[in-house]
Residue, then its C-alpha position, 0 to 999 in steps of 0.5 A: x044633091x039636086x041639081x036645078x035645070x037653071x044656071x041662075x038665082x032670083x029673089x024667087x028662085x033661092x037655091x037650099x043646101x040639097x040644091x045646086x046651080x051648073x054653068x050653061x056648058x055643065x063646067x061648073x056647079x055652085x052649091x053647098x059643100x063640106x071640106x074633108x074631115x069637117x062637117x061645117x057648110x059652105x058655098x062654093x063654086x066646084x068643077x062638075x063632071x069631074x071626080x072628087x070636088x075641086x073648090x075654085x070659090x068660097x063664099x062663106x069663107x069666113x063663117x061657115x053654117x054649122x048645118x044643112x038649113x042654110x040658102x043661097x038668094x038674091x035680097x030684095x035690095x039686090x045683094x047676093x046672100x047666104x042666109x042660115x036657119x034663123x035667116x041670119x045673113x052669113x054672108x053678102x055680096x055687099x053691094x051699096x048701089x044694088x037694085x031690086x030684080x037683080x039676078x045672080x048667074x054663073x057663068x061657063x068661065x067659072x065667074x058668078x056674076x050678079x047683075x041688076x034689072x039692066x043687065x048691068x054686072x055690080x058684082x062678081x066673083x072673079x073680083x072677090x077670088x079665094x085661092x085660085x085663078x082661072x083663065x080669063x081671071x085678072x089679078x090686078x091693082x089700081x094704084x089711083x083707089x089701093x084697090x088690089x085683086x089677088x089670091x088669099x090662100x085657105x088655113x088649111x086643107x079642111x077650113x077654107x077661111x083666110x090663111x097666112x099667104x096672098x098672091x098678087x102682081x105689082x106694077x114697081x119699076x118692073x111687072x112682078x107675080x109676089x106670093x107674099x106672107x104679110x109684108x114678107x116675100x116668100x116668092x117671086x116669079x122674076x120680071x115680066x120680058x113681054x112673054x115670059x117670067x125671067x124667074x121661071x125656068x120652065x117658061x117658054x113660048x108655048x108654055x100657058x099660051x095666052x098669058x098676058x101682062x098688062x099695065x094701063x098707068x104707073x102702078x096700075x094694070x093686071x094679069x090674065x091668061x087664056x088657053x087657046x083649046x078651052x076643052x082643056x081644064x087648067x087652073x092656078x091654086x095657091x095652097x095653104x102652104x104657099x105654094x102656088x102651082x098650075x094644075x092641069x086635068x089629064x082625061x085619061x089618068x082622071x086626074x089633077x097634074x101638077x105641071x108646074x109650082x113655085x117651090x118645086x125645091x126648098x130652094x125656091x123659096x124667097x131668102x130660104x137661106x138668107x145674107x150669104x147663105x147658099x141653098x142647095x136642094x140636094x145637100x142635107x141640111x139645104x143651106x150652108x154658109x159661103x166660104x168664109x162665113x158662118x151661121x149668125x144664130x147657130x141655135x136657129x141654124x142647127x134646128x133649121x131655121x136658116x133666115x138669120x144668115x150668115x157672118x163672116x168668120x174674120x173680119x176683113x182687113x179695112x175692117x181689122x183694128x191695127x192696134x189688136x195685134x191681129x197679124x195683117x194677113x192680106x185680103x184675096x179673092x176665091x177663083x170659082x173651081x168647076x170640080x169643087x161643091x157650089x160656092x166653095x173655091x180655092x185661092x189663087x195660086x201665084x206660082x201657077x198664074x203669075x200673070x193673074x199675080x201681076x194684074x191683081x197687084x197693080x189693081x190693089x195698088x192703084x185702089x190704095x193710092x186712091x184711097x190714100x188721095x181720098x182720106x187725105x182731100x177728107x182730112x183737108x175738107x174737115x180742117x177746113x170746115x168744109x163738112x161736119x162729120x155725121x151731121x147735115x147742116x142747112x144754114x140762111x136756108x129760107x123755104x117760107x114767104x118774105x120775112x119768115x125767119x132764116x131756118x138753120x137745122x141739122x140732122x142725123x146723117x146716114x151713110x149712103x152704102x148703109x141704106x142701099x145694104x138696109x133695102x137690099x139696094x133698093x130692090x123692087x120688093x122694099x117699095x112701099x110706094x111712089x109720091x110726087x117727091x120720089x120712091x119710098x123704100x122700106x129698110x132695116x138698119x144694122x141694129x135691127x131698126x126698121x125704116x122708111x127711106x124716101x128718094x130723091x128721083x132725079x126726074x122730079x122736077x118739084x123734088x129738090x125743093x120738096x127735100x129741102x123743104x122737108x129737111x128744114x121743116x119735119x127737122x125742128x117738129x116733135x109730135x106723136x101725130x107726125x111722122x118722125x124724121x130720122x135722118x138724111x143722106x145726101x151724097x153726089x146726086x143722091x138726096x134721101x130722108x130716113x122716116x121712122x117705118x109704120x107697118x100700116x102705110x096709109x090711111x088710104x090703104x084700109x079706107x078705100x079697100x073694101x077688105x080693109x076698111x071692116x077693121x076701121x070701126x067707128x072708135x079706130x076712125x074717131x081716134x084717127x079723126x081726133x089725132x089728125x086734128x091733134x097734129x095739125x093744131x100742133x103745126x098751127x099753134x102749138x109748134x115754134x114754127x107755124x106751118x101750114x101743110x097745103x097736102x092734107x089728104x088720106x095718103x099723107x097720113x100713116x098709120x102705126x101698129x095701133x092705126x094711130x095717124x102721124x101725119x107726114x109729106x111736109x115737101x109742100x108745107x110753108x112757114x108763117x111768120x108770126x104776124x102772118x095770117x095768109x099768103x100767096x103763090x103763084x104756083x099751086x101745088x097739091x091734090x085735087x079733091x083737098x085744095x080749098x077752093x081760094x087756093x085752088x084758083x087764086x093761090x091763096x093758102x091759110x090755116x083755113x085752106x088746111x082745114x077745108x082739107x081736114x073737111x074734106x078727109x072727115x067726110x071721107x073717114x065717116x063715109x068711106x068714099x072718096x071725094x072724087x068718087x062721084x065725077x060719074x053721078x050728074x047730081x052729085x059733082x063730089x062728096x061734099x055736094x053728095x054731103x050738102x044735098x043729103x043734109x039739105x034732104x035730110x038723108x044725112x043717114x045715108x052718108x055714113x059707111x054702112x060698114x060702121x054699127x052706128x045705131x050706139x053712136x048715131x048722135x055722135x057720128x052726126x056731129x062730126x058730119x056736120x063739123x065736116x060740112x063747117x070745114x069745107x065751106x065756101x068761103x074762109x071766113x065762114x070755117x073755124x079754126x083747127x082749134x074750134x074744130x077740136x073744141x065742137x068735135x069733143x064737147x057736147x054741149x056746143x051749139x054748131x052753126x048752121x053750115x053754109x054751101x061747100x065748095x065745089x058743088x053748084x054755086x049758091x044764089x045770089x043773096x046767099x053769096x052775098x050774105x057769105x061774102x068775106x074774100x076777094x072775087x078777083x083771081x090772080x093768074x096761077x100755075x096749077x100743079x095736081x099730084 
C-alpha cells in the first residue's frame, strides 16, 4: 500500500484502494482493508506502527466493495464519499449543510473530521463510532433531540456490518454504562460514585485515569476518558459477542492485553441465571437454584438456557389452600452457614438458639395480629361500600369547562406489589422515559403480558391532576390509534396507570435519529400521517366524548411493532360539551413549537388549536426536522417560517427529507406539505377541520386553497392581517407552562 505524505482528502486529492492517509503524529492510518477470511473492501480507520491491524472505524460497514476499484473523496457538495468502479456512492457522511471546498483530515486521536471552507467541523467520526472507544471519544445522549452516541458491535470477526450488541450510557436517576441487546440488558457497569463504576470491582483511583462522567441537563450528558501519558495506547472495543473489554498495547510483548472486560465469567453476564437462580462461575452447570426452588422450564435449563429461572418448590403457607388437606407446616427462615456452598443454608436450630427461638415467635405473633387487625378493618371497609374489589371508581369526577357532563368511570385495578415485581421494582433499566406527569417504566405481568407503567412523582406539581385527568378521559376511549389503558393503581401516596407496551416508543425516537429515520420511508411516514388524523377525528367527532387533546406533538405518539401510531398522554386533554366549539384557560399547558398561536397567548383552545398541532407534526414528519430546529438560522424563526418561505420561493422541494426516494411520489408529498401549511395557519378561522384535513390528504381531486402566512414566522402587512382577520386581538393575562 501506498502511503500519502498528507494526513488530508480534497475534491483534488481522493485517496484510491493502493492509497492511504496517516494522522500528523503517524498514530493512525485511514485506508482500504479486508477482515480476515474475506476478500470484500472496506474503509477504515487502523493503529499504524503496530503489527497486524486494529480497526477502531468502519465506514462502509454496511455495503462493502466487492473489489479493488473503490475511492475515497470529498463531493463537490461537500459530503465525504466512497465511491466504487462505477462511481456508484456506497457510502456518505450525509451531511445536508455541507459546502464546496470542504476537506476531510484525520486527526492524531484517531478522529476523522470533515471540515468546510471555514474551518468549521460538520462531520466527524467520533459522532459516528462503529465498535470502539478511544480516548477523548464522548458516548453520549441528548434527551431534548433522542440523539445517542454509542458503540454498535460488528456481526461477526470477519463482516463488519452491524451486529446484535450497542453499548451506551443512560443518564436515569443515576449514570449508568448498559451493553444492551435490542431492549434487553446483558451488562451493567453499576452507578457512576463521581470516580468510579460501583459494579466494576477492578476499579480503583488510578485505574483509566481520566475518566469522566458528565451530565449537562436531566437526561443528557456523556462519557469520556483520557490517559495522562498519551504515548501509551489503549482503547474500549465492544466485540461481536458483547463483551466490552479495555485493551492496552504492551511494547514489549508486541502485543494487545486485555486488562479489563465486562464478562470475564459467565456470571457477569446481565440475568445469566434469572428469578432465584444463583450463578457461580466455578460450579458446572454455573447456575442453579436457591434452596427451595426449582427449574421453572426444565427443558431449557438442562440444555442450558438458564433465563426462565426459578419456581418454588412448595408454595408458602399464605399461599397454601387449607381446604387441600396439605399439612400446614410453619414457614422458616435459612441462616446463612460460611462452611456450606453459596446459597444453601440450614434451618434453625431451636435447641442450640433458643433466644433466637423466643425473638422470632414474638415477631410472627405481632405480624399475625397485624395481619388479623387488618383483613378485619378490610371486611369492615367492603360492608361498608367504602371500596370496590378490583375496581376504581371516580364518581361527579368534572375535569372539563363549566357545564361539561359529570364523568363516572371505572378501571381495572392492579395491585401495587404486582407492579413493583413486573418492573423489577422499578429498576432503573425498565425506564423507558420521563414526561411531565412522571417515570415510565416498562414491565411484564405474571402471564407473560408486557406493560408500559406510568408513575405519579411526587414532585410533579401538575401531576395529580394529569392522572385524574388521564383516568377520566383515555378510560371511556376505544380506537386503534390510541394508546389503550389497562388499568391503574392507586394506593397510599402511590397513583400509576398500566398502558399497553409499544416496542417502538415514540415517534420522536426514529424521526430525529439519524439512524433510525432511513426506516421511515414515504408509506411508514403516510400510514403514520393518516393514523394520527384518524385518531384525532375520533376524539373530535367520532367518540361519545369530544376531546380536545392540547399536547400533540412527535413524542406523544407511540409507535407499535408495525410503526402504527396511537396516540397517547391525554393528562392535559379537555372535554367539550356538546354545544361548545371553544373554550378558555388562564393556565397554558403544553409544548412550545406545537401550541397554536391563540392558545399560546390567549389561552384559548379548540379543535382548530389541535389541528395547528397536527400542522406542525406534518411538516416535521415529511422534513424530518424539528420545528424548533432553526432558532440558530436568522432567516428562518421555525420550520414553518422555513416551510412558508420555501413555498413562497418555490424551493418546496427543499423541504422534503432527502432520506425520503420521492421522485414516484413527488406530487403526493406535495400535497401533503401544502396541507400542512393550511393547518397551521395563522388564524383559526383560516384552518380546516380534522375531518377536511383527511377528506384533502386522501382525494385527489380536491382544490386546496391557497395557504395564508403560519404563525410564528414574521408577521403579515397590514392588508393581508386585515383580509385574514377572524379572531379577537385582545389578549387576556395567562399562565404560561412549556414542557
Amino acid at each position: 500500500m501506498f502511503v500519502t505524505a498528507i494526513d488530508t482528502i480534497t475534491p483534488s486529492q481522493p485517496i484510491t484502494d493502493l492509497q492511504s492517509i496517516t494522522s500528523s503524529n503517524k498514530t493512525f492510518r485511514l485506508g482500504f482493508f479486508s477482515p480476515e477470511n474475506t476478500t470484500n473492501r472496506y474503509v477504515g480507520i487502523w493503529y499504524n506502527n503496530i503489527p497486524g491491524r486494529t480497526v477502531v472505524w468502519v465506514a462502509n460497514r454496511n455495503r462493502p466493495l466487492v473489489d479493488s476499484s473503490g475511492t475515497i473523496t470529498v463531493s463537490e457538495d461537500g459530503n465525504l464519499l466512497v465511491l466504487n468502479g462505477q462511481k456508484e456512492i456506497v457510502w456518505s457522511s450525509n451531511v445536508s449543510n455541507s459546502g464546496a471546498n470542504s476537506s476531510a483530515q484525520l486527526l492524531d486521536s484517531g478522529n476523522l473530521v470533515l471540515e468546510d471552507n471555514s474551518g468549521r467541523t460538520i462531520w466527524e467520526s467520533f459522532r459516528n463510532p462503529t465498535d470502539s472507544f478511544l480516548p477523548r471519544m464522548k458516548l453520549s445522549v441528548d434527551a431534548s433531540t433522542g440523539e445517542r452516541i454509542s458503540l454498535k458491535s460488528w456481526k461477526t470477526p470477519s463482516d463488519p456490518s452491524l451486529g446484535s450488541f450497542y453499548a451506551e450510557i443512560k443518564f436515569l436517576a443515576i449514570s449508568e454504562v448498559y451493553v444492551l441487546s435490542g431492549n434487553r440488558p446483558r451488562w451493567r457497569s453499576g452507578p457512576w460514585s463521581g470516580q468510579v463504576f460501583i459494579g466494576i470491582p477492578q476499579m480503583n483511583n488510578e485505574y483509566l485515569d481520566g475518566f469522566r462522567v458528565v451530565e449537562e441537563e436531566e437526561g443528557s450528558g456523556y462519557i469520556t476518558f483520557t490517559k495522562a501519558d498519551q504515548s501509551l495506547l489503549t482503547y474500549f472495543v465492544l466485540n461481536h459477542n458483547g463483551i466490552l473489554t479495555q485493551k492496552d498495547w504492551i511494547e514489549d510483548r508486541e502485543e494487545w492485553a486485555v486488562s479489563w472486560s465486562s464478562a470475564e465469567t459467565e456470571c457477569d453476564v446481565y440475568g445469566k441465571c434469572g428469578q432465584f437462580g444463583s450463578c457461580n462461575s466455578k460450579d458446572s452447570p454455573v447456575c442453579s437454584c436457591l434452596r427451595g426452588f426449582e427449574p421453572k422450564h426444565v427443558e431449557e435449563w438442562n440444555g442450558g438456557n438458564f433465563t426462565g429461572g426459578c419456581v418454588r418448590r412448595t408454595p408458602l403457607q399464605c399461599e397454601r389452600n387449607g381446604s387441600s388437606g396439605q399439612e400446614n407446616k410453619k414457614d422458616g427462615f435459612f441462616e446463612a452457614n460460611d462452611n456450606e456452598s453459596a446459597g444453601v443454608g440450614r434451618v434453625v436450630d431451636k435447641s442450640r438458639n433458643l433466644n433466637a427461638v423466643i425473638a422470632i415467635s414474638v415477631i410472627v405473633g405481632s405480624i399475625m395480629i397485624a395481619v388479623c387487625m387488618y383483613f378485619s378493618w378490610m371486611w369492615m371497609v367492603k360492608h361498608r361500600g367504602m371500596k370496590k374489589k378490583n375496581w376504581f371508581n371516580i364518581e361527579r369526577l368534572s375535569l372539563s369547562p363549566k357545564n361539561s357532563p359529570e364523568i363516572t368511570c371505572e378501571l381495572p385495578l392492579f395491585n401495587f406489589a404486582s407492579l413493583e415485581i413486573a418492573t423489577n421494582n422499578f429498576h432503573v433499566a425498565n425506564r423507558l422515559g420521563q414526561g411531565g406527569f412522571g417515570p415510565v417504566y416498562k414491565g411484564i405481568l405474571a402471564d407473560g403480558q408486557e406493560i408500559a407503567v406510568k408513575r405519579l412523582s411526587r414532585s410533579s406539581g401538575q401531576g395529580l391532576e394529569q392522572f385524574m385527568n388521564e383516568v377520566v378521559v383515555i378510560s371511556k376511549l376505544q380506537h386503534r390509534n390510541l394508546v389503550r389503558l389497562l388499568g391503574c393503581c392507586v394506593e397510599g401516596e402511590e397513583k400509576l396507570l398500566v398502558y399497553e407496551y409499544l416496542p417502538n416508543k415514540s415517534l420522536d425516537a426514529f424521526l430525529f435519529d439519524p439512524h433510525k429515520q432511513e426506516l421511515l420511508d414515504w408509506r411508514k411516514r403516510l400510514n403514520i400521517i393518516e393514523g394520527i388524523g384518524r385518531g384525532l377525528l375520533y376524539l373530535h367527532r367520532d367518540s361519545r366524548l369530544r376531546i380536545i387533546h392540547r399536547d400533540l406533538k412527535a413524542s406523544n405518539i407511540l409507535l407499535d411493532q408495525e410503526l402504527n401510531p396511537k396516540i397517547s398522554d391525554f393528562g392535559m386533554a379537555r372535554i367539550f360539551a356538546g354545544n361548545e366549539d371553544q373554550a378558555n384557560t388562564r393556565r397554558v399547558v403544553g409544548t412550545y413549537g406545537y401550541m397554536a398561536p391563540e392558545y399560546a397567548m390567549e389561552g384559548r383552545f379548540s379543535e382548530k388549536s389541535d389541528v395547528f398541532s397536527f400542522g406542525v407534526l406534518l411538516l416535521e414528519i415529511v422534513s424530518g426536522r424539528r420545528n424548533t430546529s432553526f432558532y440558530s438560522d436568522e432567516r428562518s424563526l421555525s420550520l414553518l417560517g422555513h416551510a412558508w418561505k420555501s413555498w413562497n420561493e418555490g424551493n418546496i422541494l427543499t423541504l422534503i427529507d432527502p432520506r425520503i426516494s420521492c421522485e414516484d411520489f413527488q406530487t403526493e408529498i406535495l400535497r401533503w406539505i401544502h396541507v400542512g401549511l393550511l393547518c397551521v395557519q395563522e388564524f383559526a378561522t383560516d384552518r380546516p377541520t380534522v375531518y377536511t384535513v383527511l377528506s384533502m390528504l386522501t382525494s385527489e381531486t380536491a382544490n386546496l386553497a391557497k395557504p395564508k402566512q403560519p404563525a410564528f414566522t414574521q408577521r403579515p402587512d397590514s392588508s393581508e392581517a386585515q383580509s385574514s382577520q377572524g379572531s379577537n386581538n385582545i389578549f387576556s393575562i395567562t399562565v404560561v407552562e412549556g414542557r
